[in-house]
Each structure stands twice: as C-alpha cells, then as structure tokens.
N, C-alpha and C positions, 0 to 999 in steps of 0.2 A: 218529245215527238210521240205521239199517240198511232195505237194500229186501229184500223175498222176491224169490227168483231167477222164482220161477211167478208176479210179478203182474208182470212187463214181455212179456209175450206171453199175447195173446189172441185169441179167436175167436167173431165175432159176426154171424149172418149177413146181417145187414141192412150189411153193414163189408166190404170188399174183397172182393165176393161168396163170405163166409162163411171167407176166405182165414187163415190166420195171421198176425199183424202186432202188431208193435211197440205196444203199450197207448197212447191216445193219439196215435195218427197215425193215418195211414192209408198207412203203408209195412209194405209185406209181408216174411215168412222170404224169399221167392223172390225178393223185388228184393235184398237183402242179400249169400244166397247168391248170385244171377246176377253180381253185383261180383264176389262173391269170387273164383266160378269164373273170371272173365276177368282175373284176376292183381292183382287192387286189393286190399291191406292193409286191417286193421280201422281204421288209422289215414286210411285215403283214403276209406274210406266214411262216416265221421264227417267228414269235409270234405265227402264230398257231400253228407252230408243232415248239417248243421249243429245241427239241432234233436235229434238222436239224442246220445245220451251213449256211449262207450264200454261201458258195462254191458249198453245194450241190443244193440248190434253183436252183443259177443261173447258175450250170452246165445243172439241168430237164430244164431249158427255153431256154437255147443255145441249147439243142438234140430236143426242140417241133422245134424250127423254122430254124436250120437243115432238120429238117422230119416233114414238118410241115402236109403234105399231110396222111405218115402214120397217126401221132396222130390225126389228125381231125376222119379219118376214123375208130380209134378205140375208139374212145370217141363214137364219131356216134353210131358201137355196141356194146359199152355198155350202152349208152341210150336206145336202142331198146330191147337188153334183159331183163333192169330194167322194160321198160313198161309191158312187155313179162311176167315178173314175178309177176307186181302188177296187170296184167288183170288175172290170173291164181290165184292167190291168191284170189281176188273180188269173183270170181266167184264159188268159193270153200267156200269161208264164208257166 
C-alpha cells in the first residue's frame, strides 16, 4: 500500500495555530526544520519524536527547501513573538 506524498502535511486552523504539521500530530514543518537547522539528521529527529516515521521527517525537509523562503520567514515570527512573550513576561514578574 502506497502513501500520497501531499496527505502527511497539513494545515488546519484550529491545529498549531493554523501552522503546517505532520497529519496526525501536532508537530510542526518549523519544529522539524528547527532540528534540522541545529545539526540533527532525519535519522535524530525520528528519535526525537518517535511517533514520526521517516517519510514524514523527510517529506517537512523536501516542503522547507521547496519553500525555503516561507519557512525562514516564519520561523523568523515565531522567534520574534517568543522574545515578545518573554520580555512581557520579565516585566510582569
């Protein structure tokens, strides 16, 4: 039995605040890619997230460097919101 490469990524907004992610989880393209970027194999990220198969890994790394420009840029703001959220936070405690 064969998977379609377009049904192991999806996008639902009510699901990782409308984010792209793994069918079936709730791991995103960005946590995938964010491994990657930091030097972790498709083979270390299927260790992290155990529930992920290989097909899904390296289908999130073939859609970041398809789109490599989107995901840069939304990685981008969600770095920026996290700062956003722990200078808001500091400042309240």
């Amino acid at each position: 039995m064969s998977t379609a490469i377009e049904t192991l990524l999806v996008s639902s907004a009510n699901v990782c605040g409308g984010r792209l992610h793994i069918e079936g989880t709730r791991i995103t393209v960005n946590q995938i890619v964010s491994l990657y970027k930091r030097g972790y194999t498709p083979e270390e990220i299927v260790d992290q997230y155990s529930n992920l198969s290989f097909a899904q890994v390296y289908t999130a790394l073939a859609y970041f460097h398809a789109n490599k420009e989107e995901i840069e840029a939304d990685l981008q703001a969600e770095g920026e919101e996290a700062l956003r959220l722990e200078r808001e936070f500091t400042e309240a405690g």
